[in-house]
Jmol script that loads the backbone (N, CA, C; Angstrom):
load data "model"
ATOM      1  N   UNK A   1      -3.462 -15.954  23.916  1.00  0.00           N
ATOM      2  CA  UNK A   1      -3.356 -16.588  22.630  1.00  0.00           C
ATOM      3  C   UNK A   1      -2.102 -16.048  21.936  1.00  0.00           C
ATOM      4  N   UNK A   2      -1.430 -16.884  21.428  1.00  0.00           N
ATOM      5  CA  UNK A   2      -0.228 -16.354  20.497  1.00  0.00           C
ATOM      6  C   UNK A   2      -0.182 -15.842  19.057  1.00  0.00           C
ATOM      7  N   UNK A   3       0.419 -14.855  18.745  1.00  0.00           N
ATOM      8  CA  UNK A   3       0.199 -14.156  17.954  1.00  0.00           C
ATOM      9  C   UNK A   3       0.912 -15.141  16.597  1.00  0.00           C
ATOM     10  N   UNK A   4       0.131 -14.939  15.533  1.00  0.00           N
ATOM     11  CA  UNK A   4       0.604 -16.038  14.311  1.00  0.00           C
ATOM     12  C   UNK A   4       0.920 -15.007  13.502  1.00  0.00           C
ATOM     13  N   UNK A   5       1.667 -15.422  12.616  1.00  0.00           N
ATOM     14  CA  UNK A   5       2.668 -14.476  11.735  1.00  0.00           C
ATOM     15  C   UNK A   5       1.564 -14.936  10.147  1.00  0.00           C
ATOM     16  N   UNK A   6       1.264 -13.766   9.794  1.00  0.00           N
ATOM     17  CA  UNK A   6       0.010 -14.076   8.281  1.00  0.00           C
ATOM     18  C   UNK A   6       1.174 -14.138   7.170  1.00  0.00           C
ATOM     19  N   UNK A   7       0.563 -14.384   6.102  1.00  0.00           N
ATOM     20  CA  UNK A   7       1.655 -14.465   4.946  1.00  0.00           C
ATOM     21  C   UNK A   7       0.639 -14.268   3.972  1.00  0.00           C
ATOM     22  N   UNK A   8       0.785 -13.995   2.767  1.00  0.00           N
ATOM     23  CA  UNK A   8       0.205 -13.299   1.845  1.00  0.00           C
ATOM     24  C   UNK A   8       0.639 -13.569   0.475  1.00  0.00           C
ATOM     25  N   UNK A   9       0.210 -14.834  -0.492  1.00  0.00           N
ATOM     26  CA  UNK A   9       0.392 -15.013  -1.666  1.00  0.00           C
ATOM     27  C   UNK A   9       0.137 -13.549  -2.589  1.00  0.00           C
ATOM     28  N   UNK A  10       1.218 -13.823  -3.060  1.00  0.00           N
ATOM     29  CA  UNK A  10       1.019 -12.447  -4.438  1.00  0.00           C
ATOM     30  C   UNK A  10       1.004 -12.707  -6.072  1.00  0.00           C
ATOM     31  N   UNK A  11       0.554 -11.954  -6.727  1.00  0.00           N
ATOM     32  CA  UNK A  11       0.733 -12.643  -8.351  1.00  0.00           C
ATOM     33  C   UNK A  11       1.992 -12.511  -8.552  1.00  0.00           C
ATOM     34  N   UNK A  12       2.827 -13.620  -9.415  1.00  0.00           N
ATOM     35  CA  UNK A  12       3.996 -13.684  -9.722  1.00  0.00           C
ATOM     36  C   UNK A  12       4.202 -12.474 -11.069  1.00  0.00           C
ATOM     37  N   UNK A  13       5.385 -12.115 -10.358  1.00  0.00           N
ATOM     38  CA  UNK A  13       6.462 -11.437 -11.313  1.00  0.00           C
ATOM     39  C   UNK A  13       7.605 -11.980 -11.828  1.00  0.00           C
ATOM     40  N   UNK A  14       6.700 -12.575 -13.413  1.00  0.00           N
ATOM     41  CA  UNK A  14       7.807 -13.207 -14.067  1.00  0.00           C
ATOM     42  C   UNK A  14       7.770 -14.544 -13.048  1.00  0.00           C
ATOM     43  N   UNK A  15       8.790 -15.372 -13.001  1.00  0.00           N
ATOM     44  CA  UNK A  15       8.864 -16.524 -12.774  1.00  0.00           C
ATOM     45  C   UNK A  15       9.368 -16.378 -11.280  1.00  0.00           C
ATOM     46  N   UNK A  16       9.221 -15.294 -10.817  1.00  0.00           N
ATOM     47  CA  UNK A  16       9.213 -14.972  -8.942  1.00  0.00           C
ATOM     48  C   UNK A  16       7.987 -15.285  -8.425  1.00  0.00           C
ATOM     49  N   UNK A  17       8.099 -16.266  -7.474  1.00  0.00           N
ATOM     50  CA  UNK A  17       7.192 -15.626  -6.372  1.00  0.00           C
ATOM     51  C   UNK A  17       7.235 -14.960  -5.506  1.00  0.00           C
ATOM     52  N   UNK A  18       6.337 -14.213  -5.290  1.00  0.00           N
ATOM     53  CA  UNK A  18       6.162 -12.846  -4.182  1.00  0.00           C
ATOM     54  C   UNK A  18       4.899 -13.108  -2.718  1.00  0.00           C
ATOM     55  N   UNK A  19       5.585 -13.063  -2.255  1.00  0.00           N
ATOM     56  CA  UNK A  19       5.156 -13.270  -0.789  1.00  0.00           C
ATOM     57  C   UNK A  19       4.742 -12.353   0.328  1.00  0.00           C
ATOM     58  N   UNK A  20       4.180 -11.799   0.518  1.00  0.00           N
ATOM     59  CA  UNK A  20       3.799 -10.699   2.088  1.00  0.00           C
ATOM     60  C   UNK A  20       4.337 -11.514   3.053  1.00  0.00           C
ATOM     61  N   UNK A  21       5.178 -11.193   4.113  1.00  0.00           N
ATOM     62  CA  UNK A  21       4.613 -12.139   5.449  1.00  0.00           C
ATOM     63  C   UNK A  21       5.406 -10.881   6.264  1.00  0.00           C
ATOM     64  N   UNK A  22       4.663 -10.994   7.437  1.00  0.00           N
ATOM     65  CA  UNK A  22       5.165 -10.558   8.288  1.00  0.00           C
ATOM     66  C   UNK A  22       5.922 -10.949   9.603  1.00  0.00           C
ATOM     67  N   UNK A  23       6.797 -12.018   9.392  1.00  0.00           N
ATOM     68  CA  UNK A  23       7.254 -12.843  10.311  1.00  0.00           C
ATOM     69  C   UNK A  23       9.193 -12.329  10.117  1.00  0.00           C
ATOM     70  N   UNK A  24       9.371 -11.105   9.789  1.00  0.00           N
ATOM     71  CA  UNK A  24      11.001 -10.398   9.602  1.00  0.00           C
ATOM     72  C   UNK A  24      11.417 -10.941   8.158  1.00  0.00           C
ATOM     73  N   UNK A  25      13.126 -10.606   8.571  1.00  0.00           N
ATOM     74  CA  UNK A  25      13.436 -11.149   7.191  1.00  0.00           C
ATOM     75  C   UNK A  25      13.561  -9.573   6.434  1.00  0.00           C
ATOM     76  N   UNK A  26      14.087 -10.269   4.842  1.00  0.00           N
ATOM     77  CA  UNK A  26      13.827  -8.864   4.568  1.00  0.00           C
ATOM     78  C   UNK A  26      12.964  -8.247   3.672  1.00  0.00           C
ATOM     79  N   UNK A  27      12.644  -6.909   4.370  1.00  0.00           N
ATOM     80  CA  UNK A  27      11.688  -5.935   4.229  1.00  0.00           C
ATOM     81  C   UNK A  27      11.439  -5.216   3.656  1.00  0.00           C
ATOM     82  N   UNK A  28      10.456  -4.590   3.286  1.00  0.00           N
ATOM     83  CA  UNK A  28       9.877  -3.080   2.876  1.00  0.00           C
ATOM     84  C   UNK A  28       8.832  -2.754   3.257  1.00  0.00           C
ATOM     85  N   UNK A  29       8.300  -1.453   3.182  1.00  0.00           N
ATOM     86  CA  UNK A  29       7.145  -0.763   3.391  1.00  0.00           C
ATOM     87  C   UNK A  29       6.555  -0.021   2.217  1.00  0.00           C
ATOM     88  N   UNK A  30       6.923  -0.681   1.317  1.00  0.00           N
ATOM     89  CA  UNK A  30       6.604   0.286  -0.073  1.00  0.00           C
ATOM     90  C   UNK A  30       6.139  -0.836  -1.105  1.00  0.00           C
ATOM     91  N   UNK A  31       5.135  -1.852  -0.421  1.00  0.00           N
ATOM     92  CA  UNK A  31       4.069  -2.837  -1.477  1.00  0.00           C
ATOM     93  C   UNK A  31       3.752  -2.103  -2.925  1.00  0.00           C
ATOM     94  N   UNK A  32       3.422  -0.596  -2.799  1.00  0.00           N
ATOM     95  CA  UNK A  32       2.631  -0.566  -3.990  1.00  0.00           C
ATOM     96  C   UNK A  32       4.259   0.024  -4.703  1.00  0.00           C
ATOM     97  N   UNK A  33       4.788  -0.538  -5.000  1.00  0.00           N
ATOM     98  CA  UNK A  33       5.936  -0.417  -5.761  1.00  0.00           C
ATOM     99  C   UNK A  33       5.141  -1.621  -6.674  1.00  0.00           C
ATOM    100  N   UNK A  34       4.755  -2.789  -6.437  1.00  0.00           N
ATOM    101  CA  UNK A  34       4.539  -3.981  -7.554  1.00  0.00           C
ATOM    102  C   UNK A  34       3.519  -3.521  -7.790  1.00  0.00           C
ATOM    103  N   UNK A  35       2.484  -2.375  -7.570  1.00  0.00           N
ATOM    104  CA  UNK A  35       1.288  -1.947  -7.970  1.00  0.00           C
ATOM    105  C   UNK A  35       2.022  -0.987  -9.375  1.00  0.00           C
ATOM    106  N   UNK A  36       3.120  -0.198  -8.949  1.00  0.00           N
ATOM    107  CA  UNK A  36       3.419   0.792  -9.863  1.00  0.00           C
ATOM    108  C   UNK A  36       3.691  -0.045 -11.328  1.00  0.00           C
ATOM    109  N   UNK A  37       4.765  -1.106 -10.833  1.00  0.00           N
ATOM    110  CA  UNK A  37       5.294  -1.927 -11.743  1.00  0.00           C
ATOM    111  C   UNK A  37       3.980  -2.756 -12.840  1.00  0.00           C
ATOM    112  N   UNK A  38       3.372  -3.155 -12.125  1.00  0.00           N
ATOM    113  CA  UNK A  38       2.101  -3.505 -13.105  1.00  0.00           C
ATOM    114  C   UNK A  38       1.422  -2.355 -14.039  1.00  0.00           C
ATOM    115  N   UNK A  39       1.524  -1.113 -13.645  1.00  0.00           N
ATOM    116  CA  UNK A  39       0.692  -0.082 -14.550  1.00  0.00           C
ATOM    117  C   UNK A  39       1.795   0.081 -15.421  1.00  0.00           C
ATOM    118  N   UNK A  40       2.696   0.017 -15.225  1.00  0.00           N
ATOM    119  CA  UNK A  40       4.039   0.368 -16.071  1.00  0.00           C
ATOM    120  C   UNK A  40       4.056  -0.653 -16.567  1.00  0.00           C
ATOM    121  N   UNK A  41       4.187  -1.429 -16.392  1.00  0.00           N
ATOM    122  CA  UNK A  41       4.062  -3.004 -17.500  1.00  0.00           C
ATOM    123  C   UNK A  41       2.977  -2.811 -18.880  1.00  0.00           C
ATOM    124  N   UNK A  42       1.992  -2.689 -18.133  1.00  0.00           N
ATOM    125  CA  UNK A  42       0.841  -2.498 -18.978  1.00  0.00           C
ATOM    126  C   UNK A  42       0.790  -1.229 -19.914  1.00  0.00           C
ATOM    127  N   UNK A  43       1.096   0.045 -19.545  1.00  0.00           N
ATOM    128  CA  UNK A  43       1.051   1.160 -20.403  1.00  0.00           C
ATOM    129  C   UNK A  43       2.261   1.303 -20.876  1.00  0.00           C
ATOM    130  N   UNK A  44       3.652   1.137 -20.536  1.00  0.00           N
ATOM    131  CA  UNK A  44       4.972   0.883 -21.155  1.00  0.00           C
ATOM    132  C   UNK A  44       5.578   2.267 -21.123  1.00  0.00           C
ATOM    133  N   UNK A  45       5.368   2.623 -20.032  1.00  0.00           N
ATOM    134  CA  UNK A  45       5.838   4.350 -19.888  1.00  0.00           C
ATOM    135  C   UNK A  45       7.172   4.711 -19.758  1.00  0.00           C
ATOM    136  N   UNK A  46       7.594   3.764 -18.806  1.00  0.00           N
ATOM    137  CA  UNK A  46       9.211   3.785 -18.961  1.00  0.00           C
ATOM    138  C   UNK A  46       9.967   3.449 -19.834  1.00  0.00           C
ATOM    139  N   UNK A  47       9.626   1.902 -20.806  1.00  0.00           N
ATOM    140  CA  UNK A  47       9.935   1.934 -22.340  1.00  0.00           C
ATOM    141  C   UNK A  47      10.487   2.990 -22.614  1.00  0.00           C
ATOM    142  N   UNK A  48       8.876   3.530 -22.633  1.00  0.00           N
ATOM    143  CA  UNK A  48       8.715   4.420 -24.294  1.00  0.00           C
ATOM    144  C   UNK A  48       9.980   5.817 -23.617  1.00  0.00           C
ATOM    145  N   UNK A  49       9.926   6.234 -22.383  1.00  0.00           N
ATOM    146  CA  UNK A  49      10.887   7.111 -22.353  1.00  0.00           C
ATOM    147  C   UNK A  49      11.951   6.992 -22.005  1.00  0.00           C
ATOM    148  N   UNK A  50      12.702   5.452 -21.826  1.00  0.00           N
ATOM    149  CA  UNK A  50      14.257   4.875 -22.054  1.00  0.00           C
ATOM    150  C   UNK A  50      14.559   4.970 -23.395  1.00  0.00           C
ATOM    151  N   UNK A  51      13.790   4.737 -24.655  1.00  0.00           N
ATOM    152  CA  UNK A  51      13.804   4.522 -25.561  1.00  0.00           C
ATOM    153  C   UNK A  51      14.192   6.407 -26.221  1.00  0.00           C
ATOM    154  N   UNK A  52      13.837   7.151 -25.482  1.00  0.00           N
ATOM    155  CA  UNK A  52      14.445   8.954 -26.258  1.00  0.00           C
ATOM    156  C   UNK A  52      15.278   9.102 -25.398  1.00  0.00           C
ATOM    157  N   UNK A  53      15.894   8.667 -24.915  1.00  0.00           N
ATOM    158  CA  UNK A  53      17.539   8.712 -24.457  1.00  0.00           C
ATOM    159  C   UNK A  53      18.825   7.865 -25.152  1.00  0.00           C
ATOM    160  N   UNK A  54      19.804   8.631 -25.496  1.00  0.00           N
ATOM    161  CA  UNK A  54      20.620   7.591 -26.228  1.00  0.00           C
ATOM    162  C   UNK A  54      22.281   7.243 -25.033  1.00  0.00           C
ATOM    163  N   UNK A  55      21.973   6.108 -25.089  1.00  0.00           N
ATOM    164  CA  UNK A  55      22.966   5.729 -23.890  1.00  0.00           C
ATOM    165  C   UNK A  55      24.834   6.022 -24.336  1.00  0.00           C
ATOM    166  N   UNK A  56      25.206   6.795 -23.890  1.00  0.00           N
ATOM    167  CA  UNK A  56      26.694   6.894 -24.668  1.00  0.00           C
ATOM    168  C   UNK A  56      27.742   6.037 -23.453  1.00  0.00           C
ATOM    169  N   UNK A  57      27.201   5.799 -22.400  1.00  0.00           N
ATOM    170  CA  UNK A  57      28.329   5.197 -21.312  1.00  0.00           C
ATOM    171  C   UNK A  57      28.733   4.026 -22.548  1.00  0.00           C
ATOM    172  N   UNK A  58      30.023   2.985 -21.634  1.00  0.00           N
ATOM    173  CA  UNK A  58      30.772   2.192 -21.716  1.00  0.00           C
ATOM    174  C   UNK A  58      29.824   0.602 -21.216  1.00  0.00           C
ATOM    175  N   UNK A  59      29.145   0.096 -22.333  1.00  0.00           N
ATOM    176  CA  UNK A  59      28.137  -1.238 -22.113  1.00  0.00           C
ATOM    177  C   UNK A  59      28.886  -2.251 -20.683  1.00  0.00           C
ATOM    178  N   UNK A  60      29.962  -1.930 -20.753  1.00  0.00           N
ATOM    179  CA  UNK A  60      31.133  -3.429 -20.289  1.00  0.00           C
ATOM    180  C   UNK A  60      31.231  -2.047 -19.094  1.00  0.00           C
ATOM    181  N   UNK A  61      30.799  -1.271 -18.478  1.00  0.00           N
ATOM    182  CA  UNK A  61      31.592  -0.441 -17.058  1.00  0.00           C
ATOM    183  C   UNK A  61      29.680   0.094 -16.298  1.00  0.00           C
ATOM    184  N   UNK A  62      28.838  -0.843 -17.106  1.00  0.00           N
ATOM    185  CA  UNK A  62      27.461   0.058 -16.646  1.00  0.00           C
ATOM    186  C   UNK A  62      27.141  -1.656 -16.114  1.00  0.00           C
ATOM    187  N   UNK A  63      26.003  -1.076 -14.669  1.00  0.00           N
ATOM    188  CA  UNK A  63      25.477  -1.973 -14.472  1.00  0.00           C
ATOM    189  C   UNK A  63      23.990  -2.211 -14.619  1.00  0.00           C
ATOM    190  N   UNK A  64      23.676  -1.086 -14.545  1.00  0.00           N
ATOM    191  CA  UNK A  64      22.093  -0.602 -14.481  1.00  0.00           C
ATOM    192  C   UNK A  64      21.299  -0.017 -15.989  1.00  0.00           C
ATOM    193  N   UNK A  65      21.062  -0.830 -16.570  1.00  0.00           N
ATOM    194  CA  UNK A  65      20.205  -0.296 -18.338  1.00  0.00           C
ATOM    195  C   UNK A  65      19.382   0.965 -17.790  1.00  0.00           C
ATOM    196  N   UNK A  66      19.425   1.953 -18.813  1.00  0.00           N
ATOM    197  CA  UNK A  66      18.226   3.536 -18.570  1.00  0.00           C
ATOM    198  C   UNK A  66      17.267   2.696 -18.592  1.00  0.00           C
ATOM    199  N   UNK A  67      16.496   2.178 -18.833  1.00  0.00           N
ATOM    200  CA  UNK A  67      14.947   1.439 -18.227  1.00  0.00           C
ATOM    201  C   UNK A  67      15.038   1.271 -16.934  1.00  0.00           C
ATOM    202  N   UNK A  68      16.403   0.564 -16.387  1.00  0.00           N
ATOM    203  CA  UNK A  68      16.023   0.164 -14.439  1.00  0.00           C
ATOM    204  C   UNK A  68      16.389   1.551 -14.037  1.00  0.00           C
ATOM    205  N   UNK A  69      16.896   2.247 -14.392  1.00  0.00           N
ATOM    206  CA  UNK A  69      17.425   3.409 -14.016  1.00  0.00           C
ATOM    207  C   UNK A  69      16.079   4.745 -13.692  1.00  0.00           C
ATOM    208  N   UNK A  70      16.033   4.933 -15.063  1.00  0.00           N
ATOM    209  CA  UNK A  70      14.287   5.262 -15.058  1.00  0.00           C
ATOM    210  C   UNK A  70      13.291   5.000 -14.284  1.00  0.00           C
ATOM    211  N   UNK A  71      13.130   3.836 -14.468  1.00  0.00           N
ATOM    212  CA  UNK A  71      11.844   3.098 -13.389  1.00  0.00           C
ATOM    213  C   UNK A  71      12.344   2.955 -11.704  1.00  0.00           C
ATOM    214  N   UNK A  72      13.829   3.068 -11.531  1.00  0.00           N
ATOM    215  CA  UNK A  72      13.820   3.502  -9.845  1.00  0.00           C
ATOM    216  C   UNK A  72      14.039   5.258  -9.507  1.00  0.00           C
ATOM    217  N   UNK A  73      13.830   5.618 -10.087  1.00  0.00           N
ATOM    218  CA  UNK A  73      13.684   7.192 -10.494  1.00  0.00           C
ATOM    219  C   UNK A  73      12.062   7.562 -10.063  1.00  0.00           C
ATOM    220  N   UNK A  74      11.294   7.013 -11.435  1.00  0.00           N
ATOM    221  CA  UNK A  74       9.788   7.458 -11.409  1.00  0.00           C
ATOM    222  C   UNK A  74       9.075   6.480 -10.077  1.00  0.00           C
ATOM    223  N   UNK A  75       9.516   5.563  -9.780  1.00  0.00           N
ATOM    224  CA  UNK A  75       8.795   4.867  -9.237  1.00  0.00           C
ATOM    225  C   UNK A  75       9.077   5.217  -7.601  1.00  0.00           C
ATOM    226  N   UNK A  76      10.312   6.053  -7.455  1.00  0.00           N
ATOM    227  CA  UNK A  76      11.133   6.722  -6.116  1.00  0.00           C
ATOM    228  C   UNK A  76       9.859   7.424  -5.961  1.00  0.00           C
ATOM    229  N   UNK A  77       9.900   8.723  -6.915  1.00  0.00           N
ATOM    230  CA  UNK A  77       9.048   9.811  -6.929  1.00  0.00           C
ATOM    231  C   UNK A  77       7.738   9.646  -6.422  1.00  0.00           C
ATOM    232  N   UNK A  78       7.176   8.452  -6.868  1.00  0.00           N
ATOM    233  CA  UNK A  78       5.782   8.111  -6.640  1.00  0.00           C
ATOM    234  C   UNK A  78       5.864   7.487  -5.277  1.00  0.00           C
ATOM    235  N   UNK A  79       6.643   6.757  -4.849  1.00  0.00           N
ATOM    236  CA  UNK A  79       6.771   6.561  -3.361  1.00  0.00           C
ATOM    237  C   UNK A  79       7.158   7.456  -2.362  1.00  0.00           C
ATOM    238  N   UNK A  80       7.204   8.879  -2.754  1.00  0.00           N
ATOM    239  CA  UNK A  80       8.108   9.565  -1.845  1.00  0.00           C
ATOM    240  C   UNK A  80       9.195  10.003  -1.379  1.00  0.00           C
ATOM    241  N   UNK A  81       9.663   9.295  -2.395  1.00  0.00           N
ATOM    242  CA  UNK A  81      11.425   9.601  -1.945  1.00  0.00           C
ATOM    243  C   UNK A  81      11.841  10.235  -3.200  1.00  0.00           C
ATOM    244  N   UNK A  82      11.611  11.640  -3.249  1.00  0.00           N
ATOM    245  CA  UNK A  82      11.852  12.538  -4.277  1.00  0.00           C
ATOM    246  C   UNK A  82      13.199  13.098  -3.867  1.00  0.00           C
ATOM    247  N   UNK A  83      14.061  13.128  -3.028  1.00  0.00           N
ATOM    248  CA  UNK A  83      15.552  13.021  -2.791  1.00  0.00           C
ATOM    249  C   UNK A  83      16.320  12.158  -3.127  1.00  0.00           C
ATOM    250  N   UNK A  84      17.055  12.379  -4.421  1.00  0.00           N
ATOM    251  CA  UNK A  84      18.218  11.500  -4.639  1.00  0.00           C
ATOM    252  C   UNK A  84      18.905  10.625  -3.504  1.00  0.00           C
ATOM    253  N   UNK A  85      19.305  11.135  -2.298  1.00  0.00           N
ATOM    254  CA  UNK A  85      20.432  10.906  -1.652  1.00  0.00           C
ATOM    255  C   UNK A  85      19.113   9.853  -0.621  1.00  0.00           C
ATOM    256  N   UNK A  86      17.697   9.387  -0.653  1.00  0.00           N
ATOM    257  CA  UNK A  86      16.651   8.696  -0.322  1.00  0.00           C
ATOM    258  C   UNK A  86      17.631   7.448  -1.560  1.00  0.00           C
ATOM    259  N   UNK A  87      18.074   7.044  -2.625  1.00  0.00           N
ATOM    260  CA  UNK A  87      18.014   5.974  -3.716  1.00  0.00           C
ATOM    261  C   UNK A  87      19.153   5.032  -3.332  1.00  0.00           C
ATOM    262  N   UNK A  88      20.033   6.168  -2.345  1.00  0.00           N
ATOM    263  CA  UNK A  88      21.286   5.589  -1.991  1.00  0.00           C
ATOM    264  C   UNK A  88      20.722   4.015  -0.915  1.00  0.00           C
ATOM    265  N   UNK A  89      20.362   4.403   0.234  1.00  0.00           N
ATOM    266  CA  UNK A  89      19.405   3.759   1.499  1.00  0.00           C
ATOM    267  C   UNK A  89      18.061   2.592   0.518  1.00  0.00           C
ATOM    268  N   UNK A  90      17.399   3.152  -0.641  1.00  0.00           N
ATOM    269  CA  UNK A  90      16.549   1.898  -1.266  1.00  0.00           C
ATOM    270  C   UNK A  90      17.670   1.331  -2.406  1.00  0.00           C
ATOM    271  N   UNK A  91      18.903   1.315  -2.288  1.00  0.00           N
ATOM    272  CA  UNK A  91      19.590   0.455  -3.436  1.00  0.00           C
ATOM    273  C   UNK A  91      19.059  -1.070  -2.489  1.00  0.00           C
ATOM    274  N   UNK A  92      18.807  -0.972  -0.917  1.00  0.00           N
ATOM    275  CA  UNK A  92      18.917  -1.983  -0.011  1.00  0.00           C
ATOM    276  C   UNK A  92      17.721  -2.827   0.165  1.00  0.00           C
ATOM    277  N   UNK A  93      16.398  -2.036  -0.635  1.00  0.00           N
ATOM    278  CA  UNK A  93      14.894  -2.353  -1.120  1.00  0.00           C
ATOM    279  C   UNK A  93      15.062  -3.704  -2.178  1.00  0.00           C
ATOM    280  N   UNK A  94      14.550  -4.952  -1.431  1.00  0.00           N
ATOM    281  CA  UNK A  94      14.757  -5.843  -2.417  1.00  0.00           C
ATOM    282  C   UNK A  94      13.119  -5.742  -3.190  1.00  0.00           C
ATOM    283  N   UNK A  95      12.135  -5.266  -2.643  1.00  0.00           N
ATOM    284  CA  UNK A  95      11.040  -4.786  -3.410  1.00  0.00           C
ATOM    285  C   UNK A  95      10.670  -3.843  -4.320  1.00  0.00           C
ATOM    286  N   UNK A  96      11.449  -2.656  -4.117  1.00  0.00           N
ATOM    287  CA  UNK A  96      11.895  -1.691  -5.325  1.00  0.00           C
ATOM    288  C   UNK A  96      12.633  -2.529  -6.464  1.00  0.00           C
ATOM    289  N   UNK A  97      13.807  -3.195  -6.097  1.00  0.00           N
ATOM    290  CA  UNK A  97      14.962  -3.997  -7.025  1.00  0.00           C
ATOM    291  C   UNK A  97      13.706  -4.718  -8.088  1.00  0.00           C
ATOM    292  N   UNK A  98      12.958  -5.647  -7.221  1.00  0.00           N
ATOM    293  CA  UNK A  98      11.914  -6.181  -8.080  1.00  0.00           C
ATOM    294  C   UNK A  98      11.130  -5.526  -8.448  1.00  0.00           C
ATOM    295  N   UNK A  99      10.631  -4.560  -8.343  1.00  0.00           N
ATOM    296  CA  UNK A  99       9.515  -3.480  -9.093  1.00  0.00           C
ATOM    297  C   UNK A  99      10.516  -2.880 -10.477  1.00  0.00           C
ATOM    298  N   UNK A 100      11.815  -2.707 -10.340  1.00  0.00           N
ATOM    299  CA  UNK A 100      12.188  -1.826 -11.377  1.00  0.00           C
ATOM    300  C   UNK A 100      12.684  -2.978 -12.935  1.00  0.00           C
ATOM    301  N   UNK A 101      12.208  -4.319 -12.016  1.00  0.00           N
ATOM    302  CA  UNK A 101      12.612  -5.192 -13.175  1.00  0.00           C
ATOM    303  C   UNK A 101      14.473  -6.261 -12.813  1.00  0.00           C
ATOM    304  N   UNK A 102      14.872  -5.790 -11.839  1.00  0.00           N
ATOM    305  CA  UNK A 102      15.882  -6.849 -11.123  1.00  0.00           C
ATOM    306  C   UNK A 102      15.931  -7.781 -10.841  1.00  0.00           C
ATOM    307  N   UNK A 103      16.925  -8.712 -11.224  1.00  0.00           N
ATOM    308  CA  UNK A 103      16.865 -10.083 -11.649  1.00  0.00           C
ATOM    309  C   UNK A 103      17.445 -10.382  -9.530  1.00  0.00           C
ATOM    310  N   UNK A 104      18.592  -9.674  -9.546  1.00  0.00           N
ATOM    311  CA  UNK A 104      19.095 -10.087  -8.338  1.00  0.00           C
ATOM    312  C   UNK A 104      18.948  -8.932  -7.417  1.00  0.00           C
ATOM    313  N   UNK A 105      17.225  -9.523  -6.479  1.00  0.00           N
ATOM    314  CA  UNK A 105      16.850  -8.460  -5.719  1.00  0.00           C
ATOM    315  C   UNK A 105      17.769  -8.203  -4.579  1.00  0.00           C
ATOM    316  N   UNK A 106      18.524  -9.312  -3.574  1.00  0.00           N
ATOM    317  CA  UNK A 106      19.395  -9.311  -2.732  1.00  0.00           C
ATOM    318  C   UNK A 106      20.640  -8.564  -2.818  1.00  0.00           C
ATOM    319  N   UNK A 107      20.829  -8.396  -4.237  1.00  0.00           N
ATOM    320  CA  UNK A 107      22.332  -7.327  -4.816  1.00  0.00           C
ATOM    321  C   UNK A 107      23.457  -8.249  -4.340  1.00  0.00           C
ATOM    322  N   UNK A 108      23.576  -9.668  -4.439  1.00  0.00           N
ATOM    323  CA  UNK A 108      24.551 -10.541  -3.805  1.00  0.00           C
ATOM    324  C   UNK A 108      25.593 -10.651  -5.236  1.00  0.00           C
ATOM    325  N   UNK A 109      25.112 -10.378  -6.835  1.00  0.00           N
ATOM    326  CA  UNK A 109      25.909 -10.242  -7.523  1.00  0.00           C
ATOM    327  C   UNK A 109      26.058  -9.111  -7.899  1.00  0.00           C
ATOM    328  N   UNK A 110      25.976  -8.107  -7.333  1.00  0.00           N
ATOM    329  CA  UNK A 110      25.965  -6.454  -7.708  1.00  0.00           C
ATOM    330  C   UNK A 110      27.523  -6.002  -8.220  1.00  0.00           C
ATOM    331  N   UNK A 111      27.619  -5.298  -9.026  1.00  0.00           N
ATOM    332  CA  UNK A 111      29.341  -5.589  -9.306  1.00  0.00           C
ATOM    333  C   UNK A 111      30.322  -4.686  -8.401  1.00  0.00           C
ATOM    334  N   UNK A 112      29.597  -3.474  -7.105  1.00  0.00           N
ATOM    335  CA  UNK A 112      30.412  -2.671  -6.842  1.00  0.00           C
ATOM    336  C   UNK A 112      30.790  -3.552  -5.348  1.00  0.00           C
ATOM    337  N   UNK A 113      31.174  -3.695  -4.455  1.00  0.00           N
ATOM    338  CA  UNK A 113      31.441  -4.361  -3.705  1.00  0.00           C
ATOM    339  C   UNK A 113      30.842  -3.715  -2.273  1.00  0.00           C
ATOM    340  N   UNK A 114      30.660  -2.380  -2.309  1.00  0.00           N
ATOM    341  CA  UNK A 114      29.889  -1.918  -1.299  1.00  0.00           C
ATOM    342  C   UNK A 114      28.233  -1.767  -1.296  1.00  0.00           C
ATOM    343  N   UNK A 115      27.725  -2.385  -2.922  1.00  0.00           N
ATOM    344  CA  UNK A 115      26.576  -2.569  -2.802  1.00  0.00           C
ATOM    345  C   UNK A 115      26.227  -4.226  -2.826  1.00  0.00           C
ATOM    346  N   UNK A 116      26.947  -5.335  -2.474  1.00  0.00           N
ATOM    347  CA  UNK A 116      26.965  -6.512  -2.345  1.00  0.00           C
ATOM    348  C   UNK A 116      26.117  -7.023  -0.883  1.00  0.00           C
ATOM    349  N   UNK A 117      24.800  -7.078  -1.101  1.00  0.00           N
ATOM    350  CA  UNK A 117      24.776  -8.259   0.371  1.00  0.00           C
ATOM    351  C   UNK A 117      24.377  -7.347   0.993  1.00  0.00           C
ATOM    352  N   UNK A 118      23.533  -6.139   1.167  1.00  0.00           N
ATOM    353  CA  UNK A 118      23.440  -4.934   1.859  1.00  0.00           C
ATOM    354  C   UNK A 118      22.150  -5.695   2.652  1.00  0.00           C
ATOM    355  N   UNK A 119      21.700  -5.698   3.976  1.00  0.00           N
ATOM    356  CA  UNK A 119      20.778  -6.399   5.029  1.00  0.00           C
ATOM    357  C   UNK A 119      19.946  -4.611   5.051  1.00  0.00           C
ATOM    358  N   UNK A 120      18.956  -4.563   5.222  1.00  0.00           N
ATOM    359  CA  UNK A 120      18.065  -3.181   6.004  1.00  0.00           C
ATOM    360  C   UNK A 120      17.933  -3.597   7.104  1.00  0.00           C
TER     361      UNK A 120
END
end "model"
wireframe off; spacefill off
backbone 0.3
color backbone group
């Protein structure tokens, strides 16, 4: 018998749909990232602690707001990847990208040119 590839409706994030399947493509292994993102939605933890930081960079030279910044930080930690130099390798997580609140999970408009279009 041939093996069938399952797929897996998910609750939408925001006006995404989110999909399981296991038929390739691209990947992750870190589902409960949209688990994290929902408790954080709901209790507003990252908010509230983007909000006691005061941003002094250059608005027009930043790409990443302290909220996405934050939330791929805490949400690293909680997945395991408590090594910085682990954030470099999930910039390539289009499921993290969407857990931390990323509009463009693929990074196809990312502004640095070596994080453009990155495949895992």
């Amino acid at each position: 018998m041939p093996t069938r590839c399952i797929t897996i409706d998910l609750p939408k994030q925001g006006c995404r749909k989110v999909r399981a399947g296991f038929d390739g493509g691209r990947m992750s292994s870190d589902g409960g990232a949209l688990l994290l993102r929902a408790v954080d939605q709901r209790i507003g933890l990252t908010q509230r602690l983007a909000a006691c930081f005061a941003d002094h960079r250059n608005p027009g030279r930043c790409e990443h707001a302290p909220p996405h910044l934050l939330a791929q930080r805490l949400f690293g930690l909680v997945l395991g990847y408590e090594d910085l130099c682990d954030h470099d390798r999930l910039r390539e997580d289009s499921l993290l990208a969407l857990a931390v609140g990323r509009d463009d999970v693929t990074g196809e408009s990312r502004a640095r040119e070596r994080d453009r279009g990155h495949r895992m």
